[in-house]
ZALOVEX-867044 format. One record per residue (C-alpha): x, y, z; residue in one letter. Coordinates in nm, 3 decimals, always signed. Layout:
<xx->X yy->Y zz->Z residuo->a>
...
//
This chain:
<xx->+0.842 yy->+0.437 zz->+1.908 residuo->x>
<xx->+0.538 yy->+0.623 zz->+1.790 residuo->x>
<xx->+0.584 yy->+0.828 zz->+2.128 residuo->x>
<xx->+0.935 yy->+0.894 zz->+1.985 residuo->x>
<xx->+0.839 yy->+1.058 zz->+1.658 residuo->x>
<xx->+0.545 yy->+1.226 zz->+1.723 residuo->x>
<xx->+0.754 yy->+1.414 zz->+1.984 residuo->x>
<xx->+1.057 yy->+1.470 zz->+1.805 residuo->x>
<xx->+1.205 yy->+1.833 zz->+1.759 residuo->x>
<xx->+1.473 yy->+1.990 zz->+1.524 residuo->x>
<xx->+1.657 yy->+1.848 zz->+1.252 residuo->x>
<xx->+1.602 yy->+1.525 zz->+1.045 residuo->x>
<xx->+1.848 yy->+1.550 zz->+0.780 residuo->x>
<xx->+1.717 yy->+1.382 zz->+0.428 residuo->x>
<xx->+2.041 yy->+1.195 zz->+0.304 residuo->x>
<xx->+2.158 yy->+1.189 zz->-0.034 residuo->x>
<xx->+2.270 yy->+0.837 zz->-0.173 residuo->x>
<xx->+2.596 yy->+0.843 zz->-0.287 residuo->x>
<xx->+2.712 yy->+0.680 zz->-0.587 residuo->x>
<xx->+3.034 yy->+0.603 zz->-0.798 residuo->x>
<xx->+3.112 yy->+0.764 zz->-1.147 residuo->x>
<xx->+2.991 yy->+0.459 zz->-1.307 residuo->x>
<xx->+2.622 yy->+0.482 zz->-1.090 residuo->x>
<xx->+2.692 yy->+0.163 zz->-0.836 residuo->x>
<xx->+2.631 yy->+0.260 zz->-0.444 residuo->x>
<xx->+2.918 yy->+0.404 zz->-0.309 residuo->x>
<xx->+2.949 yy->+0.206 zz->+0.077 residuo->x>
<xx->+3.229 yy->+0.393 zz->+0.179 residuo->x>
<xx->+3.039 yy->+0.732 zz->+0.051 residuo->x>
<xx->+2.718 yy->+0.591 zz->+0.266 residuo->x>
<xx->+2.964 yy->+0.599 zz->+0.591 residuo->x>
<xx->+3.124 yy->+0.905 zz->+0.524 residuo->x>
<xx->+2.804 yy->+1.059 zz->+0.454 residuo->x>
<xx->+2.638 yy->+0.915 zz->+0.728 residuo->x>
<xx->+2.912 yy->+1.028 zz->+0.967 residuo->x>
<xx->+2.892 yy->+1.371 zz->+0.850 residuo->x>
<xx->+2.480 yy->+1.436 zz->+0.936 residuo->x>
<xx->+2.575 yy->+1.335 zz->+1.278 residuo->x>
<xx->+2.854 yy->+1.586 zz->+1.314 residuo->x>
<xx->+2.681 yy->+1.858 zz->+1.222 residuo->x>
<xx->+2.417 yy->+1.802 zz->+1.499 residuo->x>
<xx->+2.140 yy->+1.693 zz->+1.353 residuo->x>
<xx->+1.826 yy->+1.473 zz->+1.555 residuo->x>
<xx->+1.781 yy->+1.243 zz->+1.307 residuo->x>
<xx->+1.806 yy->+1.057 zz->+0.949 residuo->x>
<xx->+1.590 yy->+0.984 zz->+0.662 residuo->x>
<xx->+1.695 yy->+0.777 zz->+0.420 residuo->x>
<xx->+1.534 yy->+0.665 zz->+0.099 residuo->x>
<xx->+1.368 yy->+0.998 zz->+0.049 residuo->x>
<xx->+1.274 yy->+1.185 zz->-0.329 residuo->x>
<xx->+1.589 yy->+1.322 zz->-0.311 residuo->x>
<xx->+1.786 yy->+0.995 zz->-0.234 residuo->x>
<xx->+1.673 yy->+0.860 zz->-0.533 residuo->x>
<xx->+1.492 yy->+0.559 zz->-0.426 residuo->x>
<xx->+1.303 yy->+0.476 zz->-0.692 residuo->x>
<xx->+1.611 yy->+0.406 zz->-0.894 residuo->x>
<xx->+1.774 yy->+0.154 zz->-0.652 residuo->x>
<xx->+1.694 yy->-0.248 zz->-0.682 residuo->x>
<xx->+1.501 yy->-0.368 zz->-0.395 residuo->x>
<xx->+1.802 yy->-0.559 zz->-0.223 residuo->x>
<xx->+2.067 yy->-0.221 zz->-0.284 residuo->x>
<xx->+1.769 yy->-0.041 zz->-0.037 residuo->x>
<xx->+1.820 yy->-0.272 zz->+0.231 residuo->x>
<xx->+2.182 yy->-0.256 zz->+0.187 residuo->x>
<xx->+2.150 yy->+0.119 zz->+0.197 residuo->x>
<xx->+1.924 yy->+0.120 zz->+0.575 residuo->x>
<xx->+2.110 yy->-0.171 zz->+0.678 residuo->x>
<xx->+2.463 yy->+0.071 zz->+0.635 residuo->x>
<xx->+2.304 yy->+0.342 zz->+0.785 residuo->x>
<xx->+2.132 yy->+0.189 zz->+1.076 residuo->x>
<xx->+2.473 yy->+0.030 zz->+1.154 residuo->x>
<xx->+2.624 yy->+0.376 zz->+1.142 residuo->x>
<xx->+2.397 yy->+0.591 zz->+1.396 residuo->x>
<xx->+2.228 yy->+0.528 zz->+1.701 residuo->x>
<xx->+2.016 yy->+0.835 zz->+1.581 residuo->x>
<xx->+1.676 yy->+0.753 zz->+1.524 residuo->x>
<xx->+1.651 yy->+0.683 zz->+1.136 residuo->x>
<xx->+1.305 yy->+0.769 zz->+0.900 residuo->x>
<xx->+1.297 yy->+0.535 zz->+0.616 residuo->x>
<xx->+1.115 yy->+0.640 zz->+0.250 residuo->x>
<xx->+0.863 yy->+0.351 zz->+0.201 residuo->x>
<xx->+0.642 yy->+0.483 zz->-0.131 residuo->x>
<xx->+0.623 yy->+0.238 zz->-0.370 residuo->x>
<xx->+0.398 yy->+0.192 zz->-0.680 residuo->x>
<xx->+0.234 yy->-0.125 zz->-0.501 residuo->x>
<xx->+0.195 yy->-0.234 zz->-0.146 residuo->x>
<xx->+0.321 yy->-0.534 zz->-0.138 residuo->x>
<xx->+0.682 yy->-0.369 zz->-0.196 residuo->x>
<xx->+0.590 yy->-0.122 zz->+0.040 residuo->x>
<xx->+0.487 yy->-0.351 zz->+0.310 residuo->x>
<xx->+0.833 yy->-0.545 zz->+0.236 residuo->x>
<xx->+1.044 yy->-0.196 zz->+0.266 residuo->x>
<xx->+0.868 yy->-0.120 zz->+0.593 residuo->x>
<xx->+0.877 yy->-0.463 zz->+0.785 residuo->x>
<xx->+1.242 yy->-0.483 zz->+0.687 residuo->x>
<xx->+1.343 yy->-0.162 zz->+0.754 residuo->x>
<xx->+1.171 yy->-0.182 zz->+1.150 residuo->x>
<xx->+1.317 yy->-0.522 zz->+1.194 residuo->x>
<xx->+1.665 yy->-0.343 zz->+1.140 residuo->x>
<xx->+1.611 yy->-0.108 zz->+1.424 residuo->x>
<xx->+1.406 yy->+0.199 zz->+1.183 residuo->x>
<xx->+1.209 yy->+0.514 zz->+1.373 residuo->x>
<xx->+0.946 yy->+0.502 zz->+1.129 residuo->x>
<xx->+0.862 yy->+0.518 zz->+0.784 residuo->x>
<xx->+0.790 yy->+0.755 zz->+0.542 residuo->x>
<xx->+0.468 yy->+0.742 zz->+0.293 residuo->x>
<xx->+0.380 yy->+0.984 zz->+0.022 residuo->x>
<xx->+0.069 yy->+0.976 zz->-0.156 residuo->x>
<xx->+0.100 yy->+0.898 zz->-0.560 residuo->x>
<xx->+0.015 yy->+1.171 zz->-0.762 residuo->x>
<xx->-0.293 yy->+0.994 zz->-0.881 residuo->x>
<xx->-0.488 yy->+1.097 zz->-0.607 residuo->x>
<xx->-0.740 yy->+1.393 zz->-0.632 residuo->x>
<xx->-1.047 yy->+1.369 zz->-0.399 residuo->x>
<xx->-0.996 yy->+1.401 zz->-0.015 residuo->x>
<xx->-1.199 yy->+1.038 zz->+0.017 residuo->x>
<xx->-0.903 yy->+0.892 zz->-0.254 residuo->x>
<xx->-0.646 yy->+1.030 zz->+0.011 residuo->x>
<xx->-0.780 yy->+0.914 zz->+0.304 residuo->x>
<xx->-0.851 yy->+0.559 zz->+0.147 residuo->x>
<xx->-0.504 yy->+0.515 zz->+0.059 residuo->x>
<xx->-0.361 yy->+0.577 zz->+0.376 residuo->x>
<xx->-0.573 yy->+0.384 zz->+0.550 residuo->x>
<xx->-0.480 yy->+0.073 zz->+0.282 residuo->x>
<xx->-0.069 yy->+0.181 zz->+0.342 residuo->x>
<xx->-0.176 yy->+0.096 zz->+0.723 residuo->x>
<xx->-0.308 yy->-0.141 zz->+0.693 residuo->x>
<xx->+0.015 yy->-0.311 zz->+0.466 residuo->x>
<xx->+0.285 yy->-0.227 zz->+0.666 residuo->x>
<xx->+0.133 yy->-0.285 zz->+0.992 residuo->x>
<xx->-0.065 yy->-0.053 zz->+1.240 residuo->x>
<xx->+0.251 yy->-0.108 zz->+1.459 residuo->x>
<xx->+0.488 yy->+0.104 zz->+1.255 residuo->x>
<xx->+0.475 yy->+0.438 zz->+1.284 residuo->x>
<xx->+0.470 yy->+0.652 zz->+0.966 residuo->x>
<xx->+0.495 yy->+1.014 zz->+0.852 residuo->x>
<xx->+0.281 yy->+1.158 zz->+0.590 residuo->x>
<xx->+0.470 yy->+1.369 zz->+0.304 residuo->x>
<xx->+0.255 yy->+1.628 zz->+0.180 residuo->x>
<xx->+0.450 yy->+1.756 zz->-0.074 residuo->x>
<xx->+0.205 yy->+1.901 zz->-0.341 residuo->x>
<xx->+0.459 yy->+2.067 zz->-0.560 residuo->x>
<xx->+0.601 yy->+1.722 zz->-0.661 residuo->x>
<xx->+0.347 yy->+1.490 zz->-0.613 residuo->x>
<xx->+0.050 yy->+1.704 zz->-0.738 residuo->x>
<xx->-0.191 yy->+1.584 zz->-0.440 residuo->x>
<xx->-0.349 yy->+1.837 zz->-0.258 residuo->x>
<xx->-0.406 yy->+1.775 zz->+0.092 residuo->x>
<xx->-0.574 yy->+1.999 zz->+0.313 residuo->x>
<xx->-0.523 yy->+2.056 zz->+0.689 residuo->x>
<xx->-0.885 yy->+1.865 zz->+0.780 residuo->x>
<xx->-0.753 yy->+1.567 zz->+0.553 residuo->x>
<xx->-0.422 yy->+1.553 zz->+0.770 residuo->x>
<xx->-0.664 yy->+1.598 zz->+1.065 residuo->x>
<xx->-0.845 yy->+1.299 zz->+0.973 residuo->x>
<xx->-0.525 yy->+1.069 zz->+0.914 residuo->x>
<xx->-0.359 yy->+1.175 zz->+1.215 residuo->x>
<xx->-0.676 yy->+1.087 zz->+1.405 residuo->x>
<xx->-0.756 yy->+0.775 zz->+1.207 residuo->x>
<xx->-0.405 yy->+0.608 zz->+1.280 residuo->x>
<xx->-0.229 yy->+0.576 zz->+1.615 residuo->x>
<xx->+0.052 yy->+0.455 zz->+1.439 residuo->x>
<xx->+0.092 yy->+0.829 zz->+1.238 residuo->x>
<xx->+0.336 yy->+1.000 zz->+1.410 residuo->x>
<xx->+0.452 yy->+1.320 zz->+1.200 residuo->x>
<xx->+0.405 yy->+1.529 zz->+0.892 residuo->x>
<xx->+0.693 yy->+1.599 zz->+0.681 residuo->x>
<xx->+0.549 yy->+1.954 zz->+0.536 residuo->x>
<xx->+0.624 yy->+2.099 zz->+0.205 residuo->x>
<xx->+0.319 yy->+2.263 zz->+0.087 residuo->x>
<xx->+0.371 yy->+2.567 zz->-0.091 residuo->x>
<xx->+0.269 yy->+2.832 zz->+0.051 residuo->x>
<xx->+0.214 yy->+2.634 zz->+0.324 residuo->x>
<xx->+0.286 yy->+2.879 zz->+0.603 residuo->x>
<xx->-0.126 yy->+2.901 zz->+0.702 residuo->x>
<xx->-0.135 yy->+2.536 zz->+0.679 residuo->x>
<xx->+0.129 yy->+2.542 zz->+0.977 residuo->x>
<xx->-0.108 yy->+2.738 zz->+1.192 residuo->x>
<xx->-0.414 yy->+2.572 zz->+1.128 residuo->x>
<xx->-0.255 yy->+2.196 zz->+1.216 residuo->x>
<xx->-0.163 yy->+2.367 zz->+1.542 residuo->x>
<xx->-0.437 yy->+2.505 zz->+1.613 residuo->x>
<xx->-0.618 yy->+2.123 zz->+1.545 residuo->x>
<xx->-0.379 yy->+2.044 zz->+1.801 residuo->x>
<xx->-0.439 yy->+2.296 zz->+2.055 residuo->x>
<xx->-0.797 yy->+2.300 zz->+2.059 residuo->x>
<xx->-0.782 yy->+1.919 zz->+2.114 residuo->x>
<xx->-0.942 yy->+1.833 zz->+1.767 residuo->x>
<xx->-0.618 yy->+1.682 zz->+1.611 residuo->x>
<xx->-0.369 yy->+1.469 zz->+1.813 residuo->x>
<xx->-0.022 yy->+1.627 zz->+1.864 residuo->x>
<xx->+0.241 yy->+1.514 zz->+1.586 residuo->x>
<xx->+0.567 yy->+1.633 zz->+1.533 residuo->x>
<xx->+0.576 yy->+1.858 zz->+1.188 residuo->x>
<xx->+0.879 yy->+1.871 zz->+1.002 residuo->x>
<xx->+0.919 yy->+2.128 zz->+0.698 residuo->x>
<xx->+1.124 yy->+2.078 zz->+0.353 residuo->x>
<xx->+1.109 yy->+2.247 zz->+0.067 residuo->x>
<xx->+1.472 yy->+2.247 zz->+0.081 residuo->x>
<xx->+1.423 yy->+2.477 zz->+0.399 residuo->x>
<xx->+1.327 yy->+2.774 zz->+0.173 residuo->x>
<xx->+1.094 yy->+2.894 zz->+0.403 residuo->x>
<xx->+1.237 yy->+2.777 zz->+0.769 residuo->x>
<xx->+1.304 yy->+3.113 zz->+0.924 residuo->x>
<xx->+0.901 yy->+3.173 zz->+0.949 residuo->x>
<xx->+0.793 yy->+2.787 zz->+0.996 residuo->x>
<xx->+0.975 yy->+2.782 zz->+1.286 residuo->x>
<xx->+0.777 yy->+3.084 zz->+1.408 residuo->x>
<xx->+0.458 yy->+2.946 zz->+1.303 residuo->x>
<xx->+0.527 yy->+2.662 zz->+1.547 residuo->x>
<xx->+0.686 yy->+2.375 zz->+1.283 residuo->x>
<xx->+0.877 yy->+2.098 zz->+1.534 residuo->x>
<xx->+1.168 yy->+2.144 zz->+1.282 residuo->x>
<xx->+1.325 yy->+2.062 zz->+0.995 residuo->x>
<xx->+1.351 yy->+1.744 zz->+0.743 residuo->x>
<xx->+1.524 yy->+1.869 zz->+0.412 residuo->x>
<xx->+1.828 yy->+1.841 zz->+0.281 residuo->x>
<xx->+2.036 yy->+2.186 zz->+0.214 residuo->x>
<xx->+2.429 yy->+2.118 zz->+0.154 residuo->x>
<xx->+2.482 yy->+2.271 zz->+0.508 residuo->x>
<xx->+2.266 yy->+2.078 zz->+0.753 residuo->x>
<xx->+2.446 yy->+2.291 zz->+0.997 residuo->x>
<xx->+2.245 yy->+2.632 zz->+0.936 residuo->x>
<xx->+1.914 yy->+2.418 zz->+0.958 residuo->x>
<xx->+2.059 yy->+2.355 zz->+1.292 residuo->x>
<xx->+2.163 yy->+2.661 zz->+1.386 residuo->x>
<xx->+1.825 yy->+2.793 zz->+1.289 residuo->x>
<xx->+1.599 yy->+2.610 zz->+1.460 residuo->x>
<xx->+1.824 yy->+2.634 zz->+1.794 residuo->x>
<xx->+1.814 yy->+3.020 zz->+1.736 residuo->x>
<xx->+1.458 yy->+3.023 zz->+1.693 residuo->x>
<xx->+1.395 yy->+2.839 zz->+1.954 residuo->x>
<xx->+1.625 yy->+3.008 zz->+2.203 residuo->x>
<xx->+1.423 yy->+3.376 zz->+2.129 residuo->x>
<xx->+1.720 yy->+3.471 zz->+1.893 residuo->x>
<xx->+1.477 yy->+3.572 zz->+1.575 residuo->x>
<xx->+1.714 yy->+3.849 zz->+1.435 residuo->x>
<xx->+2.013 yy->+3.626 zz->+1.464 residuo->x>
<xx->+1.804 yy->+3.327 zz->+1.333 residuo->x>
<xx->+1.689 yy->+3.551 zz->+1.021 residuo->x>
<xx->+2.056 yy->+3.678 zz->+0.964 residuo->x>
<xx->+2.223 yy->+3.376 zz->+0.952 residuo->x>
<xx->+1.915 yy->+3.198 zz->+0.750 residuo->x>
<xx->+1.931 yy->+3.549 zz->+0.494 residuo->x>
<xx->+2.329 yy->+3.492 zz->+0.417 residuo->x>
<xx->+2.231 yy->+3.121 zz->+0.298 residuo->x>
<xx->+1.936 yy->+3.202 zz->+0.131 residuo->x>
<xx->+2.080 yy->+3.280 zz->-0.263 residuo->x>
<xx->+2.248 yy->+2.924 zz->-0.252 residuo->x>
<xx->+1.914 yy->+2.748 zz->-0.059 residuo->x>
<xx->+1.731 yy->+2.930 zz->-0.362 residuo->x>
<xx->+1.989 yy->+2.820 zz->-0.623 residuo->x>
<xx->+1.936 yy->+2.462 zz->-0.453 residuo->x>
<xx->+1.598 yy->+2.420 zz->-0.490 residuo->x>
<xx->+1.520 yy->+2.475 zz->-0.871 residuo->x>
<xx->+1.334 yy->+2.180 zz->-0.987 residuo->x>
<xx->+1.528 yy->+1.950 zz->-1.271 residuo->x>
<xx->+1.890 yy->+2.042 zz->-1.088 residuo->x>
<xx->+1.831 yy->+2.093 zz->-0.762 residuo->x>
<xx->+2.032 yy->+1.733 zz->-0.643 residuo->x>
<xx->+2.283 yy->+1.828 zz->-0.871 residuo->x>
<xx->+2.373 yy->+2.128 zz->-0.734 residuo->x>
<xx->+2.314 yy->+1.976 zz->-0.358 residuo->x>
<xx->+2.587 yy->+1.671 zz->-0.446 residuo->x>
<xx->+2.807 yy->+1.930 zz->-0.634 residuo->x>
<xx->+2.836 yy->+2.098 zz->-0.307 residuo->x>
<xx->+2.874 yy->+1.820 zz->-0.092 residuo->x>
<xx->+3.148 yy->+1.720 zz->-0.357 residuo->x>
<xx->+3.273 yy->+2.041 zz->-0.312 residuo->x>
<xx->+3.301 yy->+2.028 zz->+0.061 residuo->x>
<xx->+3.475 yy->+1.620 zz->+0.106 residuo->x>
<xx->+3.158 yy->+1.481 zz->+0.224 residuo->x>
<xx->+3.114 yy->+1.241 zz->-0.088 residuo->x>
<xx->+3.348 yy->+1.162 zz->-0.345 residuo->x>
<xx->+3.150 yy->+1.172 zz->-0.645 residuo->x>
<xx->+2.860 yy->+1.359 zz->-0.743 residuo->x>
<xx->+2.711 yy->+1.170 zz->-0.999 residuo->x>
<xx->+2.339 yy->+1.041 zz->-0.980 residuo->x>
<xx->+2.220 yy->+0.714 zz->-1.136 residuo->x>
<xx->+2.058 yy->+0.738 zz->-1.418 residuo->x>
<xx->+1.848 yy->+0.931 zz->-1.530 residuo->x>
<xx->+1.943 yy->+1.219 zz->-1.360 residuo->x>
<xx->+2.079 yy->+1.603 zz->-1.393 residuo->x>
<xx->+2.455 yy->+1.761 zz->-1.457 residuo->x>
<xx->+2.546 yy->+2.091 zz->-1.429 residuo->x>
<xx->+2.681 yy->+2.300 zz->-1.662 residuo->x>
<xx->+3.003 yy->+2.436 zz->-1.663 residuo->x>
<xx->+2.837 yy->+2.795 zz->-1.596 residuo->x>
<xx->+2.594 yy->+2.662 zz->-1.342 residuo->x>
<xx->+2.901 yy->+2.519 zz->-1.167 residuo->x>
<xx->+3.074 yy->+2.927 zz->-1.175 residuo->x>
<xx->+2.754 yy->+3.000 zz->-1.041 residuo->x>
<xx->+2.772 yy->+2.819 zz->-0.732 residuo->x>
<xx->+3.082 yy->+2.815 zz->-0.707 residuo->x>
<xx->+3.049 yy->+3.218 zz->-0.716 residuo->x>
<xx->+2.740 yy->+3.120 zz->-0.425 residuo->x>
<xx->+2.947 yy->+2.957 zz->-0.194 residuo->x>
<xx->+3.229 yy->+3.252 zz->-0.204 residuo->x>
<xx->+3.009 yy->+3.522 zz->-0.112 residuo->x>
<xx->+2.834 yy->+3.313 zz->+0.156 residuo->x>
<xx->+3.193 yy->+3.237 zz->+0.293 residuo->x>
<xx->+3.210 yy->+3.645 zz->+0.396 residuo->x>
<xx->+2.900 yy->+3.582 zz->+0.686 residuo->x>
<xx->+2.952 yy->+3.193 zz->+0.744 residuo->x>
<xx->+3.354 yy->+3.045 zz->+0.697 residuo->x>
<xx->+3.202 yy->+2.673 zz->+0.697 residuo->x>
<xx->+3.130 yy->+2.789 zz->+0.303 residuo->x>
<xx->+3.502 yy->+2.890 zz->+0.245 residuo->x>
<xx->+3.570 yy->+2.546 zz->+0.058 residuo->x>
//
């Protein structure tokens, strides 16, 4: 399985978790939702991410939640492991592989600050859920505030068999891109499959610096599919185009404090979930922020009909 992830190419869609007006899970939602990542062509899953809200679900609703979607998707499925402690963590983890999980996610908490504080927790995550599952390292600075250089990753990816891919969203992280594969091509740095977020802000050029693909979470997993097939087909003015005509509403997406909001608006918007409410505490959108999007998705419906909703 390690084999499987360090390998793995193009889209890993991070799923929202849906939930009811009144904040309980919404099951049906988790289907539908579910359902709908596979349709538009993506690789993969991961579930129990930042932007799934994880940390405000009780420990049994997030095995209910990777149960669901493991029983939805032969796809291979990444599950978000962080925890404040380990023991949860090594729970999460053991459960999630016994129900048929990829791999696990880890992020680093924002404690951290040296490079031998980074390396030391990784190697205790390891060693509590098990050098048999394989795990991905989030290094994703702008939210987590821990700064991990490309010689740090180095040393994890070398330090643990089981690490199998870096979910990147550093910022600018472009460089960092090129010097991992360069690690990998000089033979310093086993190869792992790197998979950018950031809400895809920057995809068009991570693809050309060599990123495997993409593991974010944009309202229209379709263009991160599109993209990375263009790219990878030789098609860089098409994959640019398309990728330019999304941009203002991937922009719009990713501000910090409202960036879910406008994400499950949209998916409202489009069918995919029925509410877009988040469980407490959480961001609304105004009534003008909603025009604004609104006003997004109409222009973006001129290059791209999948937006005419």
């Amino acid at each position: 399985m390690t084999n499987q992830l360090a390998s793995a190419r193009g889209v890993f869609a991070i799923a929202a978790t849906p939930f009811r007006d009144d904040g309980r899970l919404d099951t049906a939602g988790i289907d539908r939702l579910t359902d709908f990542y596979v349709a538009c062509g993506v690789d993969g899953l991961t579930i129990l991410g930042i932007m799934g809200e994880a940390p405000k679900l009780e420990p049994e609703e997030s095995l209910a939640v990777i149960r669901q979607a493991l029983g939805r998707t032969r796809l291979p499925v990444i599950v978000g492991v962080s925890a404040s402690g380990f023991a949860a963590m090594h729970r999460l983890a053991r459960e999630s592989m016994d129900l048929g999980a990829a791999g696990v996610m880890i992020a680093p908490p924002s404690h951290l600050r040296s490079d031998d504080q980074i390396l030391a927790y990784y190697a205790q995550a390891v060693e509590a859920i098990g050098m048999d599952v394989p795990f991905v390292i989030q290094d994703y600075p702008l939210a987590l505030s821990v700064i991990m250089s490309p010689r740090v990753i180095r040393t994890i990816v070398q330090n643990h068999a089981s690490c199998a891919m870096v979910k990147h969203e550093d910022w600018p992280g472009l460089d960092k891109i090129t010097q991992l594969k360069a690690f990998m091509a000089e033979g310093s740095m086993r190869p792992v499959s790197i998979l950018c977020g950031n809400g895809a802000l920057f995809l068009d050029f991570e693809m050309e610096r060599g990123a495997s693909g993409a593991m974010t979470g944009y309202a229209f997993p379709e263009l991160l599919v599109d993209v990375v097939r263009l790219q990878r087909d030789g098609r860089r003015d098409a994959a640019h185009d398309l990728f330019d005509a999304h941009l203002p509403l991937i922009r719009y997406e990713q501000q910090p404090g409202i960036g879910l909001a406008v994400r499950k608006y949209v998916l409202k918007k489009r069918g995919i979930i029925a509410s877009d409410a988040q469980r407490k505490p959480g961001s609304s959108l105004t009534g003008t922020s909603r025009a604004e999007v609104d006003y997004l998705l109409a222009r973006l419906a001129r290059h791209d009909k999948r937006a005419a909703i």
